[in-house]
N, C-alpha and C positions, 0 to 999 in steps of 0.2 A: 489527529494525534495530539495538537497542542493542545485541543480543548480538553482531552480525554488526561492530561498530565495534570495540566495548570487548572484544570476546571475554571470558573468565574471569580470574580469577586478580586481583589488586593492579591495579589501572588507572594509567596511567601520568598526572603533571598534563596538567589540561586547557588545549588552545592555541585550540580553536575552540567556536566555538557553534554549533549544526545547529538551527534553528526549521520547524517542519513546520506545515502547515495541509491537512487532511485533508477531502475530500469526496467522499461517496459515495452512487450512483443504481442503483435498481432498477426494470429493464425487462421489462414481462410482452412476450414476441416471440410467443406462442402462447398462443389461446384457446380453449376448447371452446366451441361457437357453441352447444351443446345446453343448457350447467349454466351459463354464462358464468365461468365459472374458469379462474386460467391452466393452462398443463399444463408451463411452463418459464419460468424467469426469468435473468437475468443482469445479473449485480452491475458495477459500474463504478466502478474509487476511481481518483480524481486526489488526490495529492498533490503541493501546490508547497513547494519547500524553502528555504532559503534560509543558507548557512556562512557565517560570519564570522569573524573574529579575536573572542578572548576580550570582550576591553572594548567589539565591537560598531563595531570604529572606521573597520573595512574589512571591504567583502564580497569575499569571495572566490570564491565561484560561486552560482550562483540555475536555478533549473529546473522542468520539471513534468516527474513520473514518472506512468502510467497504465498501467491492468491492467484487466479483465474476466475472470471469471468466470460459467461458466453451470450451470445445476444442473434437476435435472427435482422438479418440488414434486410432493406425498404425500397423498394423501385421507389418510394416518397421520398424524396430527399430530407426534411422535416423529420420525418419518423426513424430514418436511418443514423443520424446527426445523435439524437435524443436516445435513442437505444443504447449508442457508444458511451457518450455522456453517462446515464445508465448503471453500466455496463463499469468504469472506469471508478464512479462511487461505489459500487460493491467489492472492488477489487479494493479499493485504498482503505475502505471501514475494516474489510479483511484483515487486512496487513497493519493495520493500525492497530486492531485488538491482541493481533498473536505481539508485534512488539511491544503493547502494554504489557500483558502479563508474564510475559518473558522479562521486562523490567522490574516488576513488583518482585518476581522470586529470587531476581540476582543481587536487587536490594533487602529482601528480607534474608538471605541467607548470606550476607556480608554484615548483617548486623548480631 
């Protein structure tokens, strides 16, 4: 999300402040009734966000972004680790894109 804001290069001065509060749930949807282990999980991040003016003095839009992620877990330990990993970057690129453009529109429609 920073890079997706600020992009590279010299950053231009700062007019806003973006405050995030991040939470995230793991759902076993499928069990082996034999081993009791699950055999898939999926990840759930909400993030609520909240832009202001620099000094905090006015908000300028507030939201919840959310994403899911599902992944098949590994009697490998290696493979299961990595899956989640996986799993946790598609959920965050998720949520990262709906609060970009859900920024660009509350910034372009306050201008």
């Amino acid at each position: 999300l920073i890079f997706d804001l600020d992009g590279s290069g010299e950053p231009p001065p700062k007019r806003y402040k973006l405050a995030l509060f991040v939470r995230d749930a793991l759902v076993h949807p499928i069990v082996d009734t034999a081993t009791g282990r699950s055999l898939s999980s999926t990840l759930n991040v909400d993030a609520e966000y909240t832009l202001t003016n620099w000094d905090g003095s006015q908000t300028i839009t507030r939201g919840t972004a959310s994403a899911s992620a599902s992944y098949e877990r590994s009697a490998q330990r290696f493979a299961g680790v990595r899956a989640a990993r996986d799993a946790e970057i598609r959920a965050a690129k998720l949520v990262s894109e709906q609060i970009k453009t859900r920024l660009a529109a509350a910034l372009v429609s306050k201008s």
